[in-house]
PAZAKE-553651 format. One record per residue: residue in three letters; y, x, z of N, C-alpha, C, O, CB in turn. Coordinates in steps of 0.05 Angstrom, whole numbers, plus 5000, padded with zeros to 4 digits. Glycine has a CB too. Example, Ala and Ser with C-alpha at 12.3 -4.5 7.8 and 13.67 -1.06 7.14 Angstrom:
REM residues 2
ALA488652645156491052465156493452645156493452855169491152265181;SER495552575142497952735143500152585157502352685161498852825114;
***
This chain:
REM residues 388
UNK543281284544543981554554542081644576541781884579546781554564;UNK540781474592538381534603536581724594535481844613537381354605;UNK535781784572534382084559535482294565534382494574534182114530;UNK538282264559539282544558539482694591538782914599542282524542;UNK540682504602540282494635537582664642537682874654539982134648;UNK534482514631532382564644530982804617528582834615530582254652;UNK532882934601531483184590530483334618528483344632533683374570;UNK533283434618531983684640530683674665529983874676533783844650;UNK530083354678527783244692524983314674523183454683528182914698;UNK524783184646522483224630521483514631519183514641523183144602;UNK522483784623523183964618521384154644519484304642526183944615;UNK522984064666522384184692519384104705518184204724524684084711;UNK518883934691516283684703513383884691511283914702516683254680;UNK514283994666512384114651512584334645511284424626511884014634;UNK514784514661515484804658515184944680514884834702518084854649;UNK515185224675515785334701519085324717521285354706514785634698;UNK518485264745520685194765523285464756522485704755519085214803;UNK525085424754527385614747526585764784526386004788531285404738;UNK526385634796526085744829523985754847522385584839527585614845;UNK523085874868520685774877522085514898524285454906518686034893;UNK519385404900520085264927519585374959518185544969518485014926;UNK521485204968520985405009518285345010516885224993522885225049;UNK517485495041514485535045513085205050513985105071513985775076;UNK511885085041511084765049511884625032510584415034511984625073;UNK513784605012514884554997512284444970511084614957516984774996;UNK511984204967510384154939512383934922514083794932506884004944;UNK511783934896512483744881509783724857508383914850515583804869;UNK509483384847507383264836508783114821510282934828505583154851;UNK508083204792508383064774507082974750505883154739509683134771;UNK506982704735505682684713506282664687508682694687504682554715;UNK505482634664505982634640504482584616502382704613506782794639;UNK505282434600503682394569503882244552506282164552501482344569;UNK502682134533503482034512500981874502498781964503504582254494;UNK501581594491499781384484500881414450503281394444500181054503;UNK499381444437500781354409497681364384495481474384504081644398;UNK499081224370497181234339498281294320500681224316495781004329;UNK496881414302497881544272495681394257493681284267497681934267;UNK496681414219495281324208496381494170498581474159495380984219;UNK494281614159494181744135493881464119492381274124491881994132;UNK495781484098496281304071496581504050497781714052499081104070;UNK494781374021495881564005494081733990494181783965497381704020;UNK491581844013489581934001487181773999486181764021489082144012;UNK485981673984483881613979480681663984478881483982484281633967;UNK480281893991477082053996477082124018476582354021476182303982;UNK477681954044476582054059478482314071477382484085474182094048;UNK480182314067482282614064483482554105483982344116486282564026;UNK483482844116484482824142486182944142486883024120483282894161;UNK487783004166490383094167490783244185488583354185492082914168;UNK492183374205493083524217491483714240489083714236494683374224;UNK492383884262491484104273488584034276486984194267492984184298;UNK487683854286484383904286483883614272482483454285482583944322;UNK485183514243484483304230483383154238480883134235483683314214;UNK485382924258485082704274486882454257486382214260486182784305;UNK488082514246490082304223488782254203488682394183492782424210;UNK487882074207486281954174487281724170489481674180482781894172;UNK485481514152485681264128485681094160487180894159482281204096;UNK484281144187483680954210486080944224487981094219481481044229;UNK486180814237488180674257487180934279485280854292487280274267;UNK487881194287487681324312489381424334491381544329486681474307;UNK488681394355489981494382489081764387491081864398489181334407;UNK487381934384486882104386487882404378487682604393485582044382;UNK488882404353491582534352493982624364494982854361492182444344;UNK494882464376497582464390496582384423497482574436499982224374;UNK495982294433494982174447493882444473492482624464493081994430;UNK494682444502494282624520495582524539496782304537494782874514;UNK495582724566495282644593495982874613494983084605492382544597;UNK497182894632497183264638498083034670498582794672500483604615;UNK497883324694499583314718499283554727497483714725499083124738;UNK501083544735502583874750503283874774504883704778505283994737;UNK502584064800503184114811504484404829503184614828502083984811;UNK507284364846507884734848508484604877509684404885510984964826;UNK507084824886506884934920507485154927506785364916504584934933;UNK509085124950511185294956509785554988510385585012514385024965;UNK508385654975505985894998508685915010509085685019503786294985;UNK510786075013512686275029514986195012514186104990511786635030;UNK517586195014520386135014521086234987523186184974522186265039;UNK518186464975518586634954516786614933517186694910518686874963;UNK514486494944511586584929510386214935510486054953509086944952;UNK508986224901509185994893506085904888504786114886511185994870;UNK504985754886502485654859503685334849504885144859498085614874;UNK501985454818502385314799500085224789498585384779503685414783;UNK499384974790497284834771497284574752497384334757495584784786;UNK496984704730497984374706494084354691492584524682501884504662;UNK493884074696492184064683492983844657495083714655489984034700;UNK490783844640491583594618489083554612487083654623493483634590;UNK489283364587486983174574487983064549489482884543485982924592;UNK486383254534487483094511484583124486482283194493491183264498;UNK485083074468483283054444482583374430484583494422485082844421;UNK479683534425479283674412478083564388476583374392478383834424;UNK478283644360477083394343476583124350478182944353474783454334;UNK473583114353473282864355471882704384470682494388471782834332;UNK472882974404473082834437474482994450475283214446470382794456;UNK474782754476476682914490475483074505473083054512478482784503;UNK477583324517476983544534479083554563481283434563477283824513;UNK478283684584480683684610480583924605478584024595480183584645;UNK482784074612484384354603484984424629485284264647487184354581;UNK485284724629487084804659490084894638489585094625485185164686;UNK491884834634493384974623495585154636496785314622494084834608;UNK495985124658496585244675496285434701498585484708496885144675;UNK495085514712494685634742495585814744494885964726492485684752;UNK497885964765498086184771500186204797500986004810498786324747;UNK500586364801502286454831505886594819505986774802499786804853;UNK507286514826509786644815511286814843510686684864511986354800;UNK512486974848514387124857517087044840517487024816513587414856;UNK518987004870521386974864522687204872523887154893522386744874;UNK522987434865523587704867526187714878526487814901523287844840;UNK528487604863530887614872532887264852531987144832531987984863;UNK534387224860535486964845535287014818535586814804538486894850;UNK534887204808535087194782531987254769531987134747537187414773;UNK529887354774528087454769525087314787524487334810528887724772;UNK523787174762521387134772519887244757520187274732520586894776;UNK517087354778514487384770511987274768511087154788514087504777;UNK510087284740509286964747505187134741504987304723511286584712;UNK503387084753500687154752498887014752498286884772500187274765;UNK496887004719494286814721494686664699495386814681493986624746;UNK494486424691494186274665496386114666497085954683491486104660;UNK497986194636500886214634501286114608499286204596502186484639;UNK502486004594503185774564503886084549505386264555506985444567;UNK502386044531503486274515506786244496507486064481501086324493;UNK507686424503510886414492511686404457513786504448512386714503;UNK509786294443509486304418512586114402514286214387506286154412;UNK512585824413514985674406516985564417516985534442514485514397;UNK519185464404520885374421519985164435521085154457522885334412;UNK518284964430517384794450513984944469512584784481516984484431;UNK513685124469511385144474511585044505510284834510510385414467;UNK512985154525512285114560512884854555513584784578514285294587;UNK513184614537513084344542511684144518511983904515516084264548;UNK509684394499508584284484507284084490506483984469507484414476;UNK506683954507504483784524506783474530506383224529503184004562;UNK508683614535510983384551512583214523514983264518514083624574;UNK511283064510512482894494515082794493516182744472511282724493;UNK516182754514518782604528521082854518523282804510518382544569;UNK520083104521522583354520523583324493525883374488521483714523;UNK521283204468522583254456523082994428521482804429521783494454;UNK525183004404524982754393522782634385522282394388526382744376;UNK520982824371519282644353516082564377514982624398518282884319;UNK516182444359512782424373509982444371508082394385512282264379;UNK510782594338508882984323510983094317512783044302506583034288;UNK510283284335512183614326511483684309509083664305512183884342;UNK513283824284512483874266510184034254509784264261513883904263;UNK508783924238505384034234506484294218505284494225502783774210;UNK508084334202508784544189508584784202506584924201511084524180;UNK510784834216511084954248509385034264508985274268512184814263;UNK507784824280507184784296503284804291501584764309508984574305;UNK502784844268500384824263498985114254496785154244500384614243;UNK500585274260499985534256498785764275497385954269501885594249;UNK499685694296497785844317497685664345499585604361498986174324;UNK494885604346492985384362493185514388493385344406489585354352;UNK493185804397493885854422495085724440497285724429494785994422;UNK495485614461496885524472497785654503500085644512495885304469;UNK495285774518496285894536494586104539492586094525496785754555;UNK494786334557493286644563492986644586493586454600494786904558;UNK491386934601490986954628492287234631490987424623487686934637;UNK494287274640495587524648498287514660498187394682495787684627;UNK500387594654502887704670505487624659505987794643502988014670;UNK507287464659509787514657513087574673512687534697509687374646;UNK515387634670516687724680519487494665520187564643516288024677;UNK520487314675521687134669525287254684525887214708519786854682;UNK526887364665530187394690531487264675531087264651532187714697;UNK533587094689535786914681538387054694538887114717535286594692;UNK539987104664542487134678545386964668545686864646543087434676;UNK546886944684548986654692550986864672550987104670550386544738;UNK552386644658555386774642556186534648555286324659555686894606;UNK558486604637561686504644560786224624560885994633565086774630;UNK559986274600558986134581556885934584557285724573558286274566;UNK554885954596552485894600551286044612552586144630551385844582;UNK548486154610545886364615545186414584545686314562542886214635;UNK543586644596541586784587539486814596539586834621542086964584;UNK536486824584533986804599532087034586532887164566532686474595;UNK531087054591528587414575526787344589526987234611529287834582;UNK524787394578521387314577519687584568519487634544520687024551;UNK518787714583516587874567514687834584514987804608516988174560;UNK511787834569508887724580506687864560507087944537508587354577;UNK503687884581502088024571500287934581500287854604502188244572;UNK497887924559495187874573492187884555491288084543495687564584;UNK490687614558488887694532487987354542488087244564485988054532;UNK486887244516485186954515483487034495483487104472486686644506;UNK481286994522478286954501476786724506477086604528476087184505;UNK474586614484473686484480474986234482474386064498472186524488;UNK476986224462478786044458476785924429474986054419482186174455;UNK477985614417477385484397480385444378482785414385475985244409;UNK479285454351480785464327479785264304477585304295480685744317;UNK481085084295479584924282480385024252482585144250479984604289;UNK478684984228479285104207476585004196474285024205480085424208;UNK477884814161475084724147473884524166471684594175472785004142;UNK474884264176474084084182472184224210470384074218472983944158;UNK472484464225471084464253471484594271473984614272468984514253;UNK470784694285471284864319469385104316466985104320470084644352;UNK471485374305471085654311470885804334472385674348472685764301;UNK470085954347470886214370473086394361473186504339468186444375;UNK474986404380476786684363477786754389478586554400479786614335;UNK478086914399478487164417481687324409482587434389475487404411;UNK482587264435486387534430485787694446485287634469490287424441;UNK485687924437486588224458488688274459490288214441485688494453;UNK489388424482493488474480495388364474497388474464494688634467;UNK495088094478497187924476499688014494499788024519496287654482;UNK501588084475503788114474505887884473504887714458503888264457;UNK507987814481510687614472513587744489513887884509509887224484;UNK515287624473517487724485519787514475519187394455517888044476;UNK521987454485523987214476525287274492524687414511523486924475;UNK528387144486530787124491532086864481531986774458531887344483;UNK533386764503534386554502537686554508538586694526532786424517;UNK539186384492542186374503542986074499543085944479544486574486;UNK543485984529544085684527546485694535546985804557542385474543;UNK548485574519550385484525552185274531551585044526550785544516;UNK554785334544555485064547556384864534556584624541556585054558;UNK556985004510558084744493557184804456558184664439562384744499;UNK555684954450554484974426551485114430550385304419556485124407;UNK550684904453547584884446545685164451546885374457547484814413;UNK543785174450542485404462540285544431538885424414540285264495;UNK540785734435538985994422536586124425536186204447539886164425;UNK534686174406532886244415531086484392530686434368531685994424;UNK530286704404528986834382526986934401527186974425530587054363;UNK524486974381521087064397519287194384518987164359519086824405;UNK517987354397515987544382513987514392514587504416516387814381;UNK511587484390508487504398506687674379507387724356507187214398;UNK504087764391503187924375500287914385500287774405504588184375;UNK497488024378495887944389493288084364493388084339496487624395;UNK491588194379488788314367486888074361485687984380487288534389;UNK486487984341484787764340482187784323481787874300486287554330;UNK480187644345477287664331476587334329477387134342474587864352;UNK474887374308474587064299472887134272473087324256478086864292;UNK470786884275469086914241469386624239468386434251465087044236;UNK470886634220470886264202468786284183468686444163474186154179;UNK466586064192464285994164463685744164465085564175461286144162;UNK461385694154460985394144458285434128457585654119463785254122;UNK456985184128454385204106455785024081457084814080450885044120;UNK454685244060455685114028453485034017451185024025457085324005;UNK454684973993451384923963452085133950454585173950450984573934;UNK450385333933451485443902451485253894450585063905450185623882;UNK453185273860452385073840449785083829448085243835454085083820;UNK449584903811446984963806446085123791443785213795445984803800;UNK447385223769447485443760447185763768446585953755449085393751;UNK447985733803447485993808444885933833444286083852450486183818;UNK443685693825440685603839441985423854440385233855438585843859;UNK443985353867443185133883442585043912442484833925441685113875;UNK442285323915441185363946443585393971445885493970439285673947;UNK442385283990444785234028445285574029443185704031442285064074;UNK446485644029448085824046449785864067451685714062448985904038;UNK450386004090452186074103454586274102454486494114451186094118;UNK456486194088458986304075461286324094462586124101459786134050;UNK461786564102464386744113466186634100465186544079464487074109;UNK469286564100471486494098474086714111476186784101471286244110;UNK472786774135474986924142473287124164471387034177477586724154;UNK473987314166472987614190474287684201475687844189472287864184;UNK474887654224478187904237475188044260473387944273482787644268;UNK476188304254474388384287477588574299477888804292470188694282;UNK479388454316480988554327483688644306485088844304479488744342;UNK483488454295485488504270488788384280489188164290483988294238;UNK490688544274493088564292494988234271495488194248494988994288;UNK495588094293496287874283499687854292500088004311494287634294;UNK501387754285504187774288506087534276506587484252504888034276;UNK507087394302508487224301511987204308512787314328507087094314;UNK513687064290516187194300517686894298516386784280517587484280;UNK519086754303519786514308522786514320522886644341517686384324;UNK524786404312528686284313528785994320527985784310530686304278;UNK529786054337530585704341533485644349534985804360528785564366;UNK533985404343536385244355536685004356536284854337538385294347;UNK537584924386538784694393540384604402541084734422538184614398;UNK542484254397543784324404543683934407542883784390545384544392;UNK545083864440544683514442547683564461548183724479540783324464;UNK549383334447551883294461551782904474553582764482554783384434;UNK548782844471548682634476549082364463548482134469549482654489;UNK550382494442550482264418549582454392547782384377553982114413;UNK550882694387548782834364546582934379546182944403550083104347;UNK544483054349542383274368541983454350543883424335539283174379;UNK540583624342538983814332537183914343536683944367539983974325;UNK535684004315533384214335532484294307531784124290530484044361;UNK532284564301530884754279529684944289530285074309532584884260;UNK527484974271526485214269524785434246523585364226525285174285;UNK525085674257523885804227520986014253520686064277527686104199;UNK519686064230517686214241516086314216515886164196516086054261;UNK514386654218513286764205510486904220510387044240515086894195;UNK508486804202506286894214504187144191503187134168504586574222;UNK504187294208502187554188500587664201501087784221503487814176;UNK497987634190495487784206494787984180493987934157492287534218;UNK495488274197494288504178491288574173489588574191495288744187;UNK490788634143489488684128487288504132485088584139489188924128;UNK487888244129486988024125487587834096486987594093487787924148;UNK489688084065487788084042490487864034491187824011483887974045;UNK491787714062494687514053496987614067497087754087494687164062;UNK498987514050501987674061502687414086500787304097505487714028;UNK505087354092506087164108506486974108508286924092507387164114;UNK505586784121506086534123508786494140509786614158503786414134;UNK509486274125513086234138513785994134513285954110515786394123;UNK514785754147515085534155518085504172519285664185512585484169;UNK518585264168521385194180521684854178520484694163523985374160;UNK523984804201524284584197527384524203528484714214522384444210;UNK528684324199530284234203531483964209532083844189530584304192;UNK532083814240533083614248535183604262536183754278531683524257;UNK536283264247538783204258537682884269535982744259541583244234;UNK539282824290539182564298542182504309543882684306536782524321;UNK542782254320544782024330544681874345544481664333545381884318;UNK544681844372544281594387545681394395547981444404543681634405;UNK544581064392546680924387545480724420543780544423546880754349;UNK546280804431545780644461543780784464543681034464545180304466;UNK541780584467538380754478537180764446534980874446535580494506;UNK537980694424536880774411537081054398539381144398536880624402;UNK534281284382535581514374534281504345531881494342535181784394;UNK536281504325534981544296534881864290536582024298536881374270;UNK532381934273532982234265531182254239529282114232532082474291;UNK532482484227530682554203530182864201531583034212532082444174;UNK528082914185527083174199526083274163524683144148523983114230;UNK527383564159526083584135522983944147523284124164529483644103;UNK521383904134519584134135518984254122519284164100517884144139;UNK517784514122516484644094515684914102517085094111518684664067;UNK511384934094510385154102510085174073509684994057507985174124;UNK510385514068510285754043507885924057507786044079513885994038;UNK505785904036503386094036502386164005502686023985500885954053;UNK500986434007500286463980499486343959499386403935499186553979;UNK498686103974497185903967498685713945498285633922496585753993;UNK500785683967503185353949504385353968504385553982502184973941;UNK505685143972507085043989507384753997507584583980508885123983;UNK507284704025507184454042510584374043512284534052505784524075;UNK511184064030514083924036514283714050512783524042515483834014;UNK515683664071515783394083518483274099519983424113513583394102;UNK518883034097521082834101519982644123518282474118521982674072;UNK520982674145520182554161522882334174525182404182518882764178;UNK522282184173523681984191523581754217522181554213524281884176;UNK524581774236524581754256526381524273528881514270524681964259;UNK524781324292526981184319525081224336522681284335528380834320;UNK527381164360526681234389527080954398527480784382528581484404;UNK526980894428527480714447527280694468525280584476526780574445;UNK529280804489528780904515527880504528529380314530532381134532;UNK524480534532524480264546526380214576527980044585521080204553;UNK525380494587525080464611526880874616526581044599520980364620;UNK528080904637529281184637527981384637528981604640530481224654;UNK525581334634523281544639520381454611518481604607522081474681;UNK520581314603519381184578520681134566522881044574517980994577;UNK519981184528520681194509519181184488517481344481521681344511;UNK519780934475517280834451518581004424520780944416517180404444;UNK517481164414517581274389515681134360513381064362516881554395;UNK517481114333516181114312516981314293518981444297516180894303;UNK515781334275514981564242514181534227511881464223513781744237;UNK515781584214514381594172515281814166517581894167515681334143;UNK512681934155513382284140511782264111509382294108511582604162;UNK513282214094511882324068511682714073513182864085514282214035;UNK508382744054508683024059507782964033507382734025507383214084;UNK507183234018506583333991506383643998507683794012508983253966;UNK503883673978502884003974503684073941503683893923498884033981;UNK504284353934503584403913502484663912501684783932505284343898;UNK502184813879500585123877497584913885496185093894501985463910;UNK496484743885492984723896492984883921491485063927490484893873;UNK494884773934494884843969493884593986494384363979498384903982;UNK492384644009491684434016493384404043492384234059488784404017;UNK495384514051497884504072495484534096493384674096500284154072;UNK496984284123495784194144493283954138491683874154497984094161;UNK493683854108490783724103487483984106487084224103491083574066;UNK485983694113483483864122481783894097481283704081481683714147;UNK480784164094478884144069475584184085475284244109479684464041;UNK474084134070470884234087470884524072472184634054467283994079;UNK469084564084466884844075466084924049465885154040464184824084;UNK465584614036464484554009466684593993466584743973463284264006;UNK469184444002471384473974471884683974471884803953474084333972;UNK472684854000473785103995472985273978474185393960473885224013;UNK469585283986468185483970468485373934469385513916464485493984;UNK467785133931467985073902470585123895470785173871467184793893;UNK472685123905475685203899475685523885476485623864477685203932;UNK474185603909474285953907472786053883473686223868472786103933;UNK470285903881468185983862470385793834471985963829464085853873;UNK470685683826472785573804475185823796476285903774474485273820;UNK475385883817478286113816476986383805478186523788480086203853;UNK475386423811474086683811471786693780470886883769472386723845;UNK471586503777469386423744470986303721470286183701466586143749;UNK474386413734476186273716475985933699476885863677476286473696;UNK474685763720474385533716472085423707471985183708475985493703;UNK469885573698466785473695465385463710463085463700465385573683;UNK465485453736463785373762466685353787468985453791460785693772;UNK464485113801466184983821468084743807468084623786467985223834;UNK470084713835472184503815474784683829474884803851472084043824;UNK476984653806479384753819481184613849480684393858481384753795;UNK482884763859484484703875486384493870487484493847485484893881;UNK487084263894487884053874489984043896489584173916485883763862;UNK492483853893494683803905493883553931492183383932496883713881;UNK495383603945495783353972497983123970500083193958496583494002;UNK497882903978500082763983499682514008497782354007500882643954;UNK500982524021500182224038502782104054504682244060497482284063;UNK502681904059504881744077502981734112500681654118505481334058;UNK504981834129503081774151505781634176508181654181500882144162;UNK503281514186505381294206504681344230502281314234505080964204;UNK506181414249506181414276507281154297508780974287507581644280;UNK506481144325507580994336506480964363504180884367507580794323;UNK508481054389507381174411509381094434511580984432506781494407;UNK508181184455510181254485509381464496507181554502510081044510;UNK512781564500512481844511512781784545514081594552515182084499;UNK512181844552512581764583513282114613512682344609508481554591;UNK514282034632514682214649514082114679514281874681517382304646;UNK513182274702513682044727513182314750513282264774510681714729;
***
């Protein structure tokens, strides 16, 4: 029962302070996660997830990161905030600011917060980093693999209000991230948000768990390419082939959540829909669904997933234990069968090369290129989430 105790220690460690602190006032904290994954299943060389770090190898790099945070207390009212981390971009690591900014505590209910701020995209996002907040030890790739943003440089307005029941919390925020990275086709893009928009509402309650619905929105520029071959038939020759164009093309994210931990059950679901206009595809939409049980310090859970794109569709069964070593550490393992179908290639990584021969196959009704082919793999995790 030690976890459940140190959620909302976890939570607080890697979020913003519900309060400021008095003037002199600091707190320092750390956080992260040691773990390895490993892809079974595919044969060629096939990678796996947000910047295809899960392969046929034994890797840490994947899951694997590092953060500390600190909030200082300027005046009784007015705050700074700084989280930094370290974790893996493909295939090295990078130190991040993911945090910095100054908050106003306006009145008990209302903070204001200014400067580089976690973008409000998911229900785990302000603790995407903090492994410990939550059961698994990969959030779901379905979900969670859909928009790479993670934080912005601008403004939000955070009010909490107290019921009889629980609270209520509202979030609206604005800003813009540029020269951000997007991985897509096995590499590291430029893609640029203007007017980032988000907005959420939250209802936590006292005894059936807390609520959550969110909107984000965002002007996005970005050119996905890659160098191809023609076939040989159409000569043969290297080219540099476009995949995707946005020059400020309006992108829109909308995302439901719920959870709910009485300390021996848990839950946690979610649904989310993603549409970038006149970008030629309708919506992408993804969801998941978990239940777990804790039996002392141990926590079993099973988790079902599933992203829908024009494409096909991504399925997965994930299963899960926990092990609080220590009240503040917690060794996690995983097994997720996933499967693609439609010749979707889900959160598996394709290169430059397949895509295009996919496309050129589709488009010559099958006499050049090779068609789109299905995914399947078993992948194994095994880590520590840690807090301090």
């Amino acid at each position: 029962m030690f976890k459940v105790r140190l959620l909302p220690l976890a939570i607080c460690l890697a979020t913003a302070p519900a309060f400021a602190l008095e003037q002199g006032e600091y707190r320092f904290n750390t956080f992260g996660t040691v773990g390895f994954t490993h892809l079974g299943g595919e044969d060629d060389g096939r990678s796996y997830g947000i910047t295809g770090q899960t392969t046929d190898s034994w890797r840490g790099d994947q899951l694997s990161k590092f953060g500390a945070q600190v909030n200082y207390g300027l005046t009784d009212s007015i705050g700074a905030t700084l989280q930094l981390t370290a974790k893996p971009a493909q295939d090295e690591w990078k130190a991040n600011v993911e945090w910095a900014y100054f908050s106003w505590q306006a009145n008990d209910n209302l903070m204001l917060r200014a400067g580089r701020l976690r973008t409000p995209v998911y229900m785990y996002s302000e603790s995407i980093d903090v492994g410990f907040s939550y059961p698994w030890l990969r959030l779901p790739d379905e979900v969670y693999s859909q928009v790479q943003l993670s934080n912005y440089e601008g403004l939000d307005a955070v009010y909490n209000l107290p019921l009889a029941f629980g609270s209520m919390a509202f979030q609206v925020a604005g800003g813009q991230a540029k020269n951000r990275d997007i991985f897509a086709f096995d590499d590291m893009h430029d893609i640029d948000y203007d007017k980032v928009f988000g907005a959420n509402v939250s209802l936590a309650t006292n005894d059936y768990g807390t609520f959550r619905v969110g909107y984000v929105e965002a002007d996005i520029t970005s050119e996905i390419e890659g160098i191809v071959r023609l076939p040989l038939a159409l000569g043969g020759t290297l080219r540099n082939q476009s995949f995707q164009s946005l020059d400020k093309q309006k992108g829109k994210f909308t995302s439901v959540g719920y959870q709910y931990d009485n300390g021996t059950w848990l839950t946690s679901n979610e649904w989310t829909s993603r549409v970038i206009e006149a970008d030629g595809s309708g919506s992408v939409d993804a969801f998941y669904l978990m239940g777990g049980r804790r039996f002392g310090d141990f926590l079993a859970h099973v988790t079902h997933a599933q992203l829908d794109d024009d494409a096909g569709r991504q399925n997965s069964w994930t299963l899960g234990l926990n092990y609080n070593l220590l009240p503040n550490v917690v060794l996690k393992s995983e097994y997720k069968r996933v499967d693609t179908s439609g010749g979707y290639d889900g959160v598996f990584v394709r290169t430059p090369q397949e895509a295009f021969n996919n496309a050129i196959a589709e488009s010559s009704g099958g006499l050049l290129g090779s068609p789109a082919r299905n995914f399947d793999g078993d992948i194994i995790s095994v880590g520590v989430d840690f807090v301090f």
